[in-house]
C-alpha positions in Angstrom: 50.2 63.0 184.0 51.9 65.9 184.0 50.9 68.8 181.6 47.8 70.6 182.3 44.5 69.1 182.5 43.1 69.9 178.9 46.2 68.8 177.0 45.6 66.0 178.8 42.1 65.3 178.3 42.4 65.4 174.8 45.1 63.1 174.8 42.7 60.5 176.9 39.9 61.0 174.4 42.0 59.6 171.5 43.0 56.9 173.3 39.5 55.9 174.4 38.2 56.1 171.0 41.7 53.5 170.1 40.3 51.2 172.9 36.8 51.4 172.3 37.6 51.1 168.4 39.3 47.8 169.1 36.8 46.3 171.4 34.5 47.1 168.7 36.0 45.4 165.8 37.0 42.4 168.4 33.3 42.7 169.2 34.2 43.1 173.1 32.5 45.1 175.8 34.1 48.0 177.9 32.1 46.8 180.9 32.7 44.2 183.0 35.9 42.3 183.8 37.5 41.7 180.2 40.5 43.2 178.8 39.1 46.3 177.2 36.5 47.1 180.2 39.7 47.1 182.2 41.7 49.3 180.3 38.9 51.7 179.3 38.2 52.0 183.5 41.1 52.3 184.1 41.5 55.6 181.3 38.2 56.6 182.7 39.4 56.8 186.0 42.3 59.3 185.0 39.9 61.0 182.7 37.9 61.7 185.6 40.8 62.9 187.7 41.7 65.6 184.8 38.2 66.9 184.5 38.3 67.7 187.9 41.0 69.6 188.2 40.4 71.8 185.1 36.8 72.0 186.0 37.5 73.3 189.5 37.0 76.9 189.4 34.4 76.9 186.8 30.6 77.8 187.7 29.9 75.8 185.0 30.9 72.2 183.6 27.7 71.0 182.9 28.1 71.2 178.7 31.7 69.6 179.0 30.1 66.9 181.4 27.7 65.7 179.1 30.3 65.6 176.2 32.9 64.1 178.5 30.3 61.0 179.7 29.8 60.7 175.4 33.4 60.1 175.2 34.2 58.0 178.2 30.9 56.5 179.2 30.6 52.5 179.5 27.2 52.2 177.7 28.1 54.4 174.8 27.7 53.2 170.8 30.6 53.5 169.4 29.7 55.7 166.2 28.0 58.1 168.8 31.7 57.8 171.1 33.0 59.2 168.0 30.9 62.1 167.5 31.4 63.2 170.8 34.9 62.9 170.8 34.9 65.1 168.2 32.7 67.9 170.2 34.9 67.3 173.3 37.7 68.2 171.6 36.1 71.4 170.0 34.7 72.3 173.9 38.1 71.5 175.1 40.2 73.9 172.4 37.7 76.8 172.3 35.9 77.0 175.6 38.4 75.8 178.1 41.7 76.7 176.7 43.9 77.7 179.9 47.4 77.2 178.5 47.4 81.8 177.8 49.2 83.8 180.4 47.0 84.5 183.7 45.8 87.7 183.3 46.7 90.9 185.1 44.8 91.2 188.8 43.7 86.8 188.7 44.5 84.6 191.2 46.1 84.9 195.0 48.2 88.1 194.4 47.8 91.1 191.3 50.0 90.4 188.5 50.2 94.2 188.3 51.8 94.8 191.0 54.7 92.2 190.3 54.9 94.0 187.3 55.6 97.3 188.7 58.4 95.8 190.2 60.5 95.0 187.0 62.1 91.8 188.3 61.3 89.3 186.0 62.1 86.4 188.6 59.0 87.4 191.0 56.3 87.4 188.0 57.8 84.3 187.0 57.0 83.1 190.2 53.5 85.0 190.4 52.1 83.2 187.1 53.3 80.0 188.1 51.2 80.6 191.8 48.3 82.0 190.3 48.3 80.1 187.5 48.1 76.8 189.9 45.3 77.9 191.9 43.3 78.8 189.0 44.1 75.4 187.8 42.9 74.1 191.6 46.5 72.5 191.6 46.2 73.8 195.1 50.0 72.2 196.5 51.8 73.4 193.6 50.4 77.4 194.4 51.5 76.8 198.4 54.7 76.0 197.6 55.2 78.9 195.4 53.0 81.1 197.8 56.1 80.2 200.4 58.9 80.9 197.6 57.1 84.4 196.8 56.9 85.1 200.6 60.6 84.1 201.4 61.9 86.4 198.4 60.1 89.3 199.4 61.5 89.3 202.8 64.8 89.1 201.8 64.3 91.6 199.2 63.4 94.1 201.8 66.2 93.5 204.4 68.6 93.6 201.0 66.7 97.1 200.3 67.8 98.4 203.6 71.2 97.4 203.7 70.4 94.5 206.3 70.8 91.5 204.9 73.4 90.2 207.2 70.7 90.7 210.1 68.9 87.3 208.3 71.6 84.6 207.3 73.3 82.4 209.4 77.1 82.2 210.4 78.1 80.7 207.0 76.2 83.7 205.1 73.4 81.5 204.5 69.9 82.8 204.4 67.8 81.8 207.5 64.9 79.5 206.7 61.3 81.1 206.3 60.6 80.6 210.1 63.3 82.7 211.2 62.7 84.7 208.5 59.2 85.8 209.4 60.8 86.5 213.2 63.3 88.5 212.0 61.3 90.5 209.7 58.6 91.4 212.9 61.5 92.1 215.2 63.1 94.6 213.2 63.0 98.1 214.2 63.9 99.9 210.9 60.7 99.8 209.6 57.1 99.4 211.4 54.9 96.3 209.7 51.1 97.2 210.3 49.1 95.5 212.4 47.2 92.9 209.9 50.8 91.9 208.6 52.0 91.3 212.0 49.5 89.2 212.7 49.4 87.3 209.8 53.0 86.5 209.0 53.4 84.0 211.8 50.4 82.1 210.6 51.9 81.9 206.6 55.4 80.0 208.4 54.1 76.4 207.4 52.8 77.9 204.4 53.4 75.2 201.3 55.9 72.8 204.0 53.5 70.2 204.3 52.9 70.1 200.4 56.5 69.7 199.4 57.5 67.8 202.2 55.1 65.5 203.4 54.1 62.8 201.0 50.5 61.9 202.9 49.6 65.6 202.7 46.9 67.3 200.3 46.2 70.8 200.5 42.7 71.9 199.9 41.5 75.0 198.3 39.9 76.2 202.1 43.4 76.3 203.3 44.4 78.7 200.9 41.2 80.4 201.6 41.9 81.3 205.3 45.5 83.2 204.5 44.8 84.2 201.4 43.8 87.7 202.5 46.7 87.5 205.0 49.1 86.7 202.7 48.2 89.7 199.9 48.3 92.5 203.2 52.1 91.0 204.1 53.4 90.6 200.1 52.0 94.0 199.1 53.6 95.9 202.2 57.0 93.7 201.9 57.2 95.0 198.2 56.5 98.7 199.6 59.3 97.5 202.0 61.4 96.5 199.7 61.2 99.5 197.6 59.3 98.1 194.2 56.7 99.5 194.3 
């Protein structure tokens, strides 16, 4: 599915109560082997998949989980399936309603400090990163963690007049590896010392999720070079004159 996890809860719940409606009036079960058991475990299973991932960051799903088993349980009646469908939705649209901007200072990197910088292109990218890991959609934020990253660093050689000093002999831009070894071996400015240590480290940063199709990125992987990667960004900006 590809819209995020609430729209598509809701969009689940209706068609459980169509299933579950049907079985009901066919006076078939939704457990077991039959038509209907199939097709309600098989929406369960998705169901399941979406709660997670908009229940991820939350301290607390414990109301939504008890409404959520009303709606999609096996061993539900189905006048009481409808009742919590009905409260599911109501949870869903008034509790756990993520679709509003990310706010300022939320996420892997300050909104407010995009901001500053006027360029409309790098917020757009900053609320599409922080707004995936919020959502724990922890491969979508790497690879825009890597986009973020590359921009910045050719934003500051551009800010210095030394652009040509990172693209290749057909004017290209050099990928984020050489990138990141340019950027510590030039002399015009001085990174500090976190940044220089952690810029090598961020080079495979969101590869593996947008190139290899076995890989999954989990949340302590963005943990580790998290703090790394707001040190670099901040002083490339300062770099880079934007801030």
């Amino acid at each position: 599915m590809t819209g995020p996890p609430r729209a598509n809860l809701e969009g689940l719940a209706a068609q459980a109560i169509q299933i579950a409606q049907t079985a009901h009036k066919n006076r078939r079960p939704l457990t077991g082997g039959g038509f209907y058991a199939t097709k309600f475990a098989s929406l369960r299973t998705e169901a399941e998949i979406q709660f997670r991932a908009l229940t991820a960051n939350s301290s607390d799903g414990s109301k939504l989980r008890v409404l959520f088993d009303g709606v999609f349980g096996l061993d539900v009646e189905y006048a009481n399936r409808v009742t919590s469908k009905h409260q599911f939705i109501h949870e869903l649209k008034t509790e756990w309603d993520h679709s509003v901007s990310v706010r300022a200072d939320d996420g892997l990197f300050p909104m407010s400090l995009l901001e500053k910088t006027r360029r409309g292109y790098l917020q757009h990218v900053g609320v599409q990163m922080n707004g995936a890991f919020n959502a724990g959609w922890y491969d979508a934020a790497a690879v825009m963690m890597r986009r973020l990253l590359e921009t910045m660093i050719i934003e500051a050689f551009e800010a210095n007049g030394l652009a040509p000093k990172i693209k290749d002999a057909q004017g290209n831009f050099l990928q984020l590896t050489d990138l990141i070894a340019c950027t510590l071996a030039e002399p015009t400015w001085n990174l500090g010392r976190d940044s220089k240590k952690d810029l090598p480290r961020l080079k495979d940063l969101g590869h593996w999720s947008a190139h290899n199709r076995r890989y999954t990125l989990q949340k302590t992987e963005i943990e580790k070079v998290r703090s790394g990667f707001r040190l670099a960004l901040e002083e490339l900006l300062r770099l880079a004159k934007l801030i």
